[in-house]
N, C-alpha and C positions, 0 to 999 in steps of 0.2 A: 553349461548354460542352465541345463535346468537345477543343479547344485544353488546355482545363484540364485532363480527362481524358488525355493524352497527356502532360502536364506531371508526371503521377501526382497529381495532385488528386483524390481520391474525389468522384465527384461521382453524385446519384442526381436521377432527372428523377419529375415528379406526371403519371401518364397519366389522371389520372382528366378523366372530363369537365368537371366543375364546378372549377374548375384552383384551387389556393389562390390567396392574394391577398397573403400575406405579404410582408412588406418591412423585413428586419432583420437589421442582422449582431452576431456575438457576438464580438470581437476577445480572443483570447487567456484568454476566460472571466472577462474584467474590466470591459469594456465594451461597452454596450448600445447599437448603433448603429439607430434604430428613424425611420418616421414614412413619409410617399406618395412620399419621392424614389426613383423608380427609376435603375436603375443603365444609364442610356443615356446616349450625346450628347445627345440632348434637352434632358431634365432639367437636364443642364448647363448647356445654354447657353439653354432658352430656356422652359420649364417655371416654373411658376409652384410650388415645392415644397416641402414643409417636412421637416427633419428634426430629430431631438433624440439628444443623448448622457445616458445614465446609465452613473450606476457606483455606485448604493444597491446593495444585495445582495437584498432581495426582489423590486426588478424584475428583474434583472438573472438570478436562478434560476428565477422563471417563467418567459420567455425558454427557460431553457437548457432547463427540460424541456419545452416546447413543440418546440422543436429535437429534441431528444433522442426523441421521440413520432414526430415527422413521419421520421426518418433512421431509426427500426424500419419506419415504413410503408410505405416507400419500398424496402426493404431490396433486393426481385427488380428493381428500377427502374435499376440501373446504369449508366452510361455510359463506354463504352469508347472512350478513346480511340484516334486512327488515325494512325499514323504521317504525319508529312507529308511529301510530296517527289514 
């Protein structure tokens, strides 16, 4: 995460206790990458996992504002990234 941050990726982290559980990407506001595959070696290689693509427009906009919800909530949650070296 903070690699990404450093790379100038906005990235905002959930401090909350109860951590969400989300697992879905929004690629370019066209497609809906959704489903339990987490984004580790694991899942890759040995994870039992499922994942689905849409690109209907009503899933795909619940999604966004759900996204769109959690990155206002998130807003003082920042992460900076650190130069590396």
């Amino acid at each position: 995460v903070v690699k990404m941050a450093a790379a100038g990726i906005p990235v905002r982290n959930d401090s909350n206790k109860a951590h969400m559980h989300h697992k879905f990407t929004i690629v370019d506001g066209k497609v809906l990458i959704s489903g339990s595959f987490n984004y580790t070696r694991q899942a890759v290689l040995q994870n039992r996992e499922n994942v689905t693509f849409h690109t209907d427009r009503p899933t795909l906009a619940a999604f966004c504002k759900e996204f769109d919800g959690l990155w206002k909530e998130f807003a003082s949650n920042k992460v900076e990234g650190k130069a590396s070296g």
